[in-house]
Biopython code that builds the backbone (N, CA, C, O; Angstrom):
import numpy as np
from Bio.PDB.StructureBuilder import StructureBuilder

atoms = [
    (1, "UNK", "N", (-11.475, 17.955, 0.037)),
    (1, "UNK", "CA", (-10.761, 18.899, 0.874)),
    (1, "UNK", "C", (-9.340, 19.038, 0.345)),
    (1, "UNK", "O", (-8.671, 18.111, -0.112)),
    (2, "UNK", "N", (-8.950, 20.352, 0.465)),
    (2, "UNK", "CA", (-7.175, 19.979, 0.012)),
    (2, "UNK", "C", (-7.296, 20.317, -1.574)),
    (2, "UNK", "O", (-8.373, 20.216, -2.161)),
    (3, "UNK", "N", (-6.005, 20.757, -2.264)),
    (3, "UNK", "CA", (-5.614, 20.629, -3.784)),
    (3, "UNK", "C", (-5.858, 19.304, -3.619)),
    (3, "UNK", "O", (-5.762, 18.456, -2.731)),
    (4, "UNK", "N", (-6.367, 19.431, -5.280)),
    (4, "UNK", "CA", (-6.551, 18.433, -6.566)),
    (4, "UNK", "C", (-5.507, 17.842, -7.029)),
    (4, "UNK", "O", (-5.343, 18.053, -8.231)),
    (5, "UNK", "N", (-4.623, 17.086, -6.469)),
    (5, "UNK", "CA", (-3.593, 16.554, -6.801)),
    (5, "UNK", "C", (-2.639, 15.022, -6.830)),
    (5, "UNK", "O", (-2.599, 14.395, -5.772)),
    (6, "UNK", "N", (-2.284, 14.756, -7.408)),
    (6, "UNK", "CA", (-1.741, 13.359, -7.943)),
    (6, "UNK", "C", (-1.169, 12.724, -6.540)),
    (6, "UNK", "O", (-1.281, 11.596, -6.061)),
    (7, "UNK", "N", (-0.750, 13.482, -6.247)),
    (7, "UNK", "CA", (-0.101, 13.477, -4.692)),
    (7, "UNK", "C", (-1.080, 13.319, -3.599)),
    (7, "UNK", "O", (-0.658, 12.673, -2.640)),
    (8, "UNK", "N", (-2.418, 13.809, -3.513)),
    (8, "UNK", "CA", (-3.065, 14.241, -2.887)),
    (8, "UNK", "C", (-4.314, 12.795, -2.935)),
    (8, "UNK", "O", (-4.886, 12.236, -2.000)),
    (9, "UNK", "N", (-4.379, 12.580, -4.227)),
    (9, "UNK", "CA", (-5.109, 11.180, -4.570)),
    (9, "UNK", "C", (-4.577, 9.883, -4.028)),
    (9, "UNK", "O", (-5.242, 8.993, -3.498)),
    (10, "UNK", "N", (-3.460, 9.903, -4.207)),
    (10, "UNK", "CA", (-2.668, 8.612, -4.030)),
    (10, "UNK", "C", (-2.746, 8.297, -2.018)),
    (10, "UNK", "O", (-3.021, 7.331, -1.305)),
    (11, "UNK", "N", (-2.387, 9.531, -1.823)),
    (11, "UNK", "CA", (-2.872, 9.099, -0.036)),
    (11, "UNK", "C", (-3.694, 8.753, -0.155)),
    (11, "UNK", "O", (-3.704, 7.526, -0.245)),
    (12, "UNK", "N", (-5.079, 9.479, -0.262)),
    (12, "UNK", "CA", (-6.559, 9.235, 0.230)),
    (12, "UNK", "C", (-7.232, 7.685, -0.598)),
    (12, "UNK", "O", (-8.406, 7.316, -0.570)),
    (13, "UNK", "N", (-6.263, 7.112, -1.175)),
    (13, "UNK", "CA", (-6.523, 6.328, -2.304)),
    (13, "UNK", "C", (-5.547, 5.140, -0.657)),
    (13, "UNK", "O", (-6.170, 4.500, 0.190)),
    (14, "UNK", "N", (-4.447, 5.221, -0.730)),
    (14, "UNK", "CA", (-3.774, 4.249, 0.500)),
    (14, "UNK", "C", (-4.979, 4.198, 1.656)),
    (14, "UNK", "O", (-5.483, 3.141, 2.036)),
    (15, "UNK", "N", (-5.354, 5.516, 2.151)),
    (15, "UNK", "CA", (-6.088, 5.680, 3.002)),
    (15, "UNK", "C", (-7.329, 4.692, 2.971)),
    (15, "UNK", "O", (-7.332, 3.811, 3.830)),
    (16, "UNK", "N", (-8.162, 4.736, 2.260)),
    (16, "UNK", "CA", (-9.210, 3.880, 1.679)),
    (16, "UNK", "C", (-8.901, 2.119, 1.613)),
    (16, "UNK", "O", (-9.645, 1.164, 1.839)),
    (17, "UNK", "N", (-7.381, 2.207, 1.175)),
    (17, "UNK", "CA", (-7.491, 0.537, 1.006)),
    (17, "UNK", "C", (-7.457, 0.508, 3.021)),
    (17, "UNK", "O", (-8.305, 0.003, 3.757)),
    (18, "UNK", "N", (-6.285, 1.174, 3.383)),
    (18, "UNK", "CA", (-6.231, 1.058, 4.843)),
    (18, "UNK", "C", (-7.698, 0.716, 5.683)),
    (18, "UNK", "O", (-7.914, -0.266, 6.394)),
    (19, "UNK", "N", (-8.511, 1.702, 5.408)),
    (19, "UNK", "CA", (-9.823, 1.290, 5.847)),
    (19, "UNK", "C", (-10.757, 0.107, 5.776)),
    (19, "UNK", "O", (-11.547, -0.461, 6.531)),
    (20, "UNK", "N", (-10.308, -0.020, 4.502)),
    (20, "UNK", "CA", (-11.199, -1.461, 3.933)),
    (20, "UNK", "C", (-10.704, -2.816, 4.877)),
    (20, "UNK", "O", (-11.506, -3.711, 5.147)),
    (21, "UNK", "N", (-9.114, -2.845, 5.391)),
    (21, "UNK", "CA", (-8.867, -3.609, 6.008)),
    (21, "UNK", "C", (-8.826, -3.368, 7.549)),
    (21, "UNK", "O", (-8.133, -4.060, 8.295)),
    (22, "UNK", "N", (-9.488, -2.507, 7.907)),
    (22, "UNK", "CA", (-9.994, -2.125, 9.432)),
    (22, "UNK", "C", (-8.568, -1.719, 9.814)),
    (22, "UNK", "O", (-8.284, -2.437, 10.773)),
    (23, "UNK", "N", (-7.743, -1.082, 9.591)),
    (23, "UNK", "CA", (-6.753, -0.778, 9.744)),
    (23, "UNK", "C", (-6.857, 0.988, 10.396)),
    (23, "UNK", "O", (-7.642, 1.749, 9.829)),
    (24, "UNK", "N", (-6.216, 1.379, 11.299)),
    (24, "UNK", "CA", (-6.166, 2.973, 11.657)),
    (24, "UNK", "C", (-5.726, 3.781, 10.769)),
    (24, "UNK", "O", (-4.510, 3.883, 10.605)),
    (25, "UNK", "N", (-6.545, 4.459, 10.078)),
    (25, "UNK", "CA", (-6.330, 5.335, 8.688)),
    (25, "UNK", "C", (-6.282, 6.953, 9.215)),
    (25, "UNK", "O", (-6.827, 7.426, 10.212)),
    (26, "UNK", "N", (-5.567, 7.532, 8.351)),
    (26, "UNK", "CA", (-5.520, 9.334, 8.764)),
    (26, "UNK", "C", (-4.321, 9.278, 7.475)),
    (26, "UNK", "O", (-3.467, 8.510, 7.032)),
    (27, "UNK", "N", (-5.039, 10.987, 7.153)),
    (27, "UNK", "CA", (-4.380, 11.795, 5.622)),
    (27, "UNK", "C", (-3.921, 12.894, 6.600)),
    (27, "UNK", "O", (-4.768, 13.392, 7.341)),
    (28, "UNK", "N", (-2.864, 13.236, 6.644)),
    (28, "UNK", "CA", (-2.372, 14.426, 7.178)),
    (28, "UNK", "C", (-1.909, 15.375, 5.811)),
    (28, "UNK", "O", (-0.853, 15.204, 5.203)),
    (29, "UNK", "N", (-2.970, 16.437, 5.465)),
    (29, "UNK", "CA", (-2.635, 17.320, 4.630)),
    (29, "UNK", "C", (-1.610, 17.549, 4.225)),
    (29, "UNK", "O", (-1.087, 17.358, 3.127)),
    (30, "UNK", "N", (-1.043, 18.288, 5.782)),
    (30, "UNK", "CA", (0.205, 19.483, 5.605)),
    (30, "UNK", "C", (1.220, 18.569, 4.723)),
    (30, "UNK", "O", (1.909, 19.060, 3.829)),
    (31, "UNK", "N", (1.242, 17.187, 5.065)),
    (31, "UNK", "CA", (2.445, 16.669, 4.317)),
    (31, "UNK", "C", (2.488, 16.168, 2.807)),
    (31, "UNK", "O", (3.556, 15.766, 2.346)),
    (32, "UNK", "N", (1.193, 16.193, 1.941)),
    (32, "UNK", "CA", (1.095, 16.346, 0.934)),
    (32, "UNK", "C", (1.592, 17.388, 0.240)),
    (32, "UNK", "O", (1.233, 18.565, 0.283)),
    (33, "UNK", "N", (2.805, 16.670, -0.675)),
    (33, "UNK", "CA", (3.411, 17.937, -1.461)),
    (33, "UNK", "C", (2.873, 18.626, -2.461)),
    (33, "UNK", "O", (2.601, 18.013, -3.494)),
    (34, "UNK", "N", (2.543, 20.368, -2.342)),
    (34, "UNK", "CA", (1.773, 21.008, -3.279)),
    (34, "UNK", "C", (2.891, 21.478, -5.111)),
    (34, "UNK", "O", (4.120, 21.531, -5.061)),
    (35, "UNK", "N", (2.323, 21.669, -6.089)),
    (35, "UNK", "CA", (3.262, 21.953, -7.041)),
    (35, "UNK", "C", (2.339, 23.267, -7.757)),
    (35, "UNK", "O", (1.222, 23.379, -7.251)),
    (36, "UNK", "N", (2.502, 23.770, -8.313)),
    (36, "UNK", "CA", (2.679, 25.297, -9.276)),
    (36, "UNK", "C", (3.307, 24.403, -10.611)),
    (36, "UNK", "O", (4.308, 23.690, -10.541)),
    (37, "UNK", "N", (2.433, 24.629, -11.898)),
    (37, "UNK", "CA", (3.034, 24.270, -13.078)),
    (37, "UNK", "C", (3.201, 25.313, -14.125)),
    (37, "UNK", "O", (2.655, 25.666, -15.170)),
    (38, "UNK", "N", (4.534, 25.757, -13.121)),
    (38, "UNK", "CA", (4.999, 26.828, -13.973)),
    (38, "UNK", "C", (6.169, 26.593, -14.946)),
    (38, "UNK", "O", (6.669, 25.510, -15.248)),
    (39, "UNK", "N", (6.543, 27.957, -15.423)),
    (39, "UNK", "CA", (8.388, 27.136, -16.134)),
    (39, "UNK", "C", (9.258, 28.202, -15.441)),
    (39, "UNK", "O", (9.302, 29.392, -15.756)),
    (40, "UNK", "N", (10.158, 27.414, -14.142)),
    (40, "UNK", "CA", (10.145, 26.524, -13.879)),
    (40, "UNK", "C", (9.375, 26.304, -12.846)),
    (40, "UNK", "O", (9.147, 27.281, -12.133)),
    (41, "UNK", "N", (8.776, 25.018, -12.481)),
    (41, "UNK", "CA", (7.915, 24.822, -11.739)),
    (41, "UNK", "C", (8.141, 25.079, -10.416)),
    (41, "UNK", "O", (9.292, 25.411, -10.132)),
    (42, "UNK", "N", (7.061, 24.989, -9.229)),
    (42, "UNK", "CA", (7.488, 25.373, -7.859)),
    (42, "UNK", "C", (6.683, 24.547, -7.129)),
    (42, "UNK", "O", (5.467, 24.454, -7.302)),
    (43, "UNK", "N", (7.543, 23.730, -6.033)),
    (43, "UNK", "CA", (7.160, 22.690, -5.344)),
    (43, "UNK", "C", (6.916, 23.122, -3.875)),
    (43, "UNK", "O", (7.126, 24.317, -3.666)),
    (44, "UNK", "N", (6.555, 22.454, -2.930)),
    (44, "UNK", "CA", (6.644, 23.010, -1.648)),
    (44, "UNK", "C", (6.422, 21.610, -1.273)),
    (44, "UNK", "O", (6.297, 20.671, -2.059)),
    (45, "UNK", "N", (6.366, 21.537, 0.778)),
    (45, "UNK", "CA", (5.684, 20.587, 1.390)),
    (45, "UNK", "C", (5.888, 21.281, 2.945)),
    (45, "UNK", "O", (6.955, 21.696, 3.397)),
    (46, "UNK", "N", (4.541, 21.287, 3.641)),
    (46, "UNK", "CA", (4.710, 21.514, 4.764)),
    (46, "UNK", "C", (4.207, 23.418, 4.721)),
    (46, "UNK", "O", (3.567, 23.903, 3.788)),
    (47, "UNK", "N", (4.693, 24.221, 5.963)),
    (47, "UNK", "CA", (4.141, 25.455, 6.474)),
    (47, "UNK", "C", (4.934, 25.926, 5.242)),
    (47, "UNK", "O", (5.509, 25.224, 4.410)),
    (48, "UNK", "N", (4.828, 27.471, 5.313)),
    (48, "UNK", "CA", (5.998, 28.333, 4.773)),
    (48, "UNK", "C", (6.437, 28.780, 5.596)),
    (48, "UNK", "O", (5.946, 28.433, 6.671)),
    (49, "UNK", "N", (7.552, 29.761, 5.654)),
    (49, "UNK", "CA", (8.198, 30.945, 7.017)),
    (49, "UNK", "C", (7.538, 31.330, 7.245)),
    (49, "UNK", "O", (7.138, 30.666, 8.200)),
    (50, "UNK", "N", (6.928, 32.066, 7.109)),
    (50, "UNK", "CA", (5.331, 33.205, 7.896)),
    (50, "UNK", "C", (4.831, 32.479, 8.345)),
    (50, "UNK", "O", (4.946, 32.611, 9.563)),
    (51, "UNK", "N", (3.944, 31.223, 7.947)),
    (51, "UNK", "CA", (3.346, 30.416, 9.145)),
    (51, "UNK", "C", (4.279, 30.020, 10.188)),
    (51, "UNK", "O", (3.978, 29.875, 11.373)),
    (52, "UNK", "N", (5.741, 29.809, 9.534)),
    (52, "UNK", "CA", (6.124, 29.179, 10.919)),
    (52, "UNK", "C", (6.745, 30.237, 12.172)),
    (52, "UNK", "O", (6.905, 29.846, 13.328)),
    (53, "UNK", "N", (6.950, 31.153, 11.868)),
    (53, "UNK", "CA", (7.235, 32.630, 12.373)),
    (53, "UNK", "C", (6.186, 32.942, 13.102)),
    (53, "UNK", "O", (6.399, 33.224, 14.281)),
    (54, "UNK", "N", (4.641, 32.974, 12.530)),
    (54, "UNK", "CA", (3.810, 32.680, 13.550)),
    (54, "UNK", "C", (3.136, 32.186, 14.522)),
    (54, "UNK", "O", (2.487, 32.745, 15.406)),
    (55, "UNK", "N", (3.373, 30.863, 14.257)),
    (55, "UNK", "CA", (3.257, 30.022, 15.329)),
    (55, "UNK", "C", (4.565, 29.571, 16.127)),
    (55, "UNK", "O", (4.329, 28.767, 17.028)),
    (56, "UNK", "N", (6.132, 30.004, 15.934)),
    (56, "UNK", "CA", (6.881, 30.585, 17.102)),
    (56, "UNK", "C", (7.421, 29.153, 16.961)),
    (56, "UNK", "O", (7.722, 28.622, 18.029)),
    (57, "UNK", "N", (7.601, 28.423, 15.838)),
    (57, "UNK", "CA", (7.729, 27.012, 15.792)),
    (57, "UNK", "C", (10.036, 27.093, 14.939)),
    (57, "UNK", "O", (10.439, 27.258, 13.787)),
    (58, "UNK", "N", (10.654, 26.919, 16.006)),
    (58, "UNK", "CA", (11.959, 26.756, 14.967)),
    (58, "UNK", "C", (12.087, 26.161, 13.617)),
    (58, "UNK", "O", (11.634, 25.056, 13.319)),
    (59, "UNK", "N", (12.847, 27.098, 12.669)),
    (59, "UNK", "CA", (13.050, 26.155, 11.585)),
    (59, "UNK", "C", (14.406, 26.399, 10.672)),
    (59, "UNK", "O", (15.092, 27.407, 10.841)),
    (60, "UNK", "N", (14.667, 25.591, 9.885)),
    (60, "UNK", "CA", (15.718, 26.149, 9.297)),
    (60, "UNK", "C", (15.585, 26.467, 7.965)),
    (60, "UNK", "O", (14.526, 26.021, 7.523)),
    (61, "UNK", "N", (16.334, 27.146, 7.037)),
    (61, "UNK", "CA", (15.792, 27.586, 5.884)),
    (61, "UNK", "C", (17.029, 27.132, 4.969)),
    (61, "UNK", "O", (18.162, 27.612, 5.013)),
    (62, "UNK", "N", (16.523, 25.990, 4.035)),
    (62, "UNK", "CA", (17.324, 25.808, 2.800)),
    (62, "UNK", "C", (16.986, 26.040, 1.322)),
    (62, "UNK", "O", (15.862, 26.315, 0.900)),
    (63, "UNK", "N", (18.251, 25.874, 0.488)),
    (63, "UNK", "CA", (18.146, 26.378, -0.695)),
    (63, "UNK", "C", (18.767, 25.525, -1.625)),
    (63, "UNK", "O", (19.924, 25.154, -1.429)),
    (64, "UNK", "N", (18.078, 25.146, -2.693)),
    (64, "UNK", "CA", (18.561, 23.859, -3.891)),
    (64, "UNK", "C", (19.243, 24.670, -5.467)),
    (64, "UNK", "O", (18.541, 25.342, -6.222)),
    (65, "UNK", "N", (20.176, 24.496, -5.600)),
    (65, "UNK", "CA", (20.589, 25.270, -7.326)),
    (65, "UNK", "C", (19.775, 24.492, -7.748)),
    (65, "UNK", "O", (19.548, 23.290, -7.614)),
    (66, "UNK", "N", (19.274, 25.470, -8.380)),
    (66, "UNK", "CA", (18.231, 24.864, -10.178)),
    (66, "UNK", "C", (19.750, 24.389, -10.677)),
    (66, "UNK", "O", (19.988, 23.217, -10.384)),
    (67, "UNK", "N", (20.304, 24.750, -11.039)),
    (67, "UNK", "CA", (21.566, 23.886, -11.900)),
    (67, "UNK", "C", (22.211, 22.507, -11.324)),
    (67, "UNK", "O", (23.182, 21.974, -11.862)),
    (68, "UNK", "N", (21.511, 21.950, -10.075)),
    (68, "UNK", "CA", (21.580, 21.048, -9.774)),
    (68, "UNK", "C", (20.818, 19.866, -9.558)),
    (68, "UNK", "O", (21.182, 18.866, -8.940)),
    (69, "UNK", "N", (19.271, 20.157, -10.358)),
    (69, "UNK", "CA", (18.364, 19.629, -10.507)),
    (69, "UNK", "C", (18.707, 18.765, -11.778)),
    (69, "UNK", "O", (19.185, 19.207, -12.822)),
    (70, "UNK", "N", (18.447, 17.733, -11.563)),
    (70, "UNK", "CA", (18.591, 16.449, -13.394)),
    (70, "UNK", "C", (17.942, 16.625, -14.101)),
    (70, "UNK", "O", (18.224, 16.342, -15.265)),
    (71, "UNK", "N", (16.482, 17.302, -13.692)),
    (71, "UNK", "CA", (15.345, 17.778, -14.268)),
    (71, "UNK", "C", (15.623, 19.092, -15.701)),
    (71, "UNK", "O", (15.370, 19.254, -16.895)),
    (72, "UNK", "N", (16.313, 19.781, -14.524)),
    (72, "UNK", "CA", (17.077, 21.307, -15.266)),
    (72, "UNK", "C", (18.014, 20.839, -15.989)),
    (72, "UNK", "O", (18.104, 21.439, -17.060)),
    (73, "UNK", "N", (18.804, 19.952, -15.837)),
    (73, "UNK", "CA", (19.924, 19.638, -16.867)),
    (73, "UNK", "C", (19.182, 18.699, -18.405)),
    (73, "UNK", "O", (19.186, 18.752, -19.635)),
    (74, "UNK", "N", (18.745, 18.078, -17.526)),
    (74, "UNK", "CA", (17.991, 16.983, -18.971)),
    (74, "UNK", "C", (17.485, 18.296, -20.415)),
    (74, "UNK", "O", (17.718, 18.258, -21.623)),
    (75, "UNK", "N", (16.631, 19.478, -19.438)),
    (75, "UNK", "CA", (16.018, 20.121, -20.061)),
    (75, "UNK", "C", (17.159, 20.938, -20.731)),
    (75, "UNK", "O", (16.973, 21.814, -21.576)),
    (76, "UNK", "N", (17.955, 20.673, -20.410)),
    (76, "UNK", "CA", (19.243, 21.928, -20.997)),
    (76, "UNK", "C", (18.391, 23.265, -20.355)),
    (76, "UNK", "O", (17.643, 23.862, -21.129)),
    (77, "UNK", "N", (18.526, 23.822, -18.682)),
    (77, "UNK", "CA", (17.907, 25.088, -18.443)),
    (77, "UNK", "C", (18.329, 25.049, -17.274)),
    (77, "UNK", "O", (17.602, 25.334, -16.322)),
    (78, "UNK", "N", (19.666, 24.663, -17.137)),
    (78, "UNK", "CA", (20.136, 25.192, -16.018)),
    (78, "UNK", "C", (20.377, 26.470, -15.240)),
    (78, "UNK", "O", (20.383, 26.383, -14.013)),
    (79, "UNK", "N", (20.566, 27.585, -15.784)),
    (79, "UNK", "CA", (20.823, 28.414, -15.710)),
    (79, "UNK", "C", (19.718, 29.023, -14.673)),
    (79, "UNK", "O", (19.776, 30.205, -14.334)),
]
sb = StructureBuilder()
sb.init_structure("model")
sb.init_model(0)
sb.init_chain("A")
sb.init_seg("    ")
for serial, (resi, resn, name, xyz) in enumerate(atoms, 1):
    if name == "N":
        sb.init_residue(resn, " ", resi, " ")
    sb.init_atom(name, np.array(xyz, "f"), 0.0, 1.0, " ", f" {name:<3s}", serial, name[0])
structure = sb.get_structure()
């Protein structure tokens, strides 16, 4: 169920040991962070605005400079 993802393994992978030790286990999707491997890449986690606009849920909306990413600088692509 869910993207194929590194992120996505590693819960259901916690999840599993959790179980093995009779422990109360649950993967909550939404909070698995999804990625796009683009250049430059695109991350998310959680609804987008339109979902949350639709379900009438408050939110606030922020914004990160790519030129402030270590990622973008290492790469020399800040810009």
């Amino acid at each position: 169920r869910g993207p194929m993802l590194a992120h996505k393994g590693m819960e259901e992978g916690v999840m599993v040991a959790e179980r093995l030790a009779d422990k109360k286990t649950q993967v909550n999707y939404d909070l698995v962070p999804s990625v796009i491997y683009t250049h430059p890449e695109i991350a998310w986690v959680g609804k987008n605005e339109e979902e949350l606009k639709e379900a009438g849920v408050d939110y606030n909306v922020g914004n990160f400079p790519f030129a402030a990413s270590g990622r973008a600088l290492a790469a020399n692509d800040s810009d």
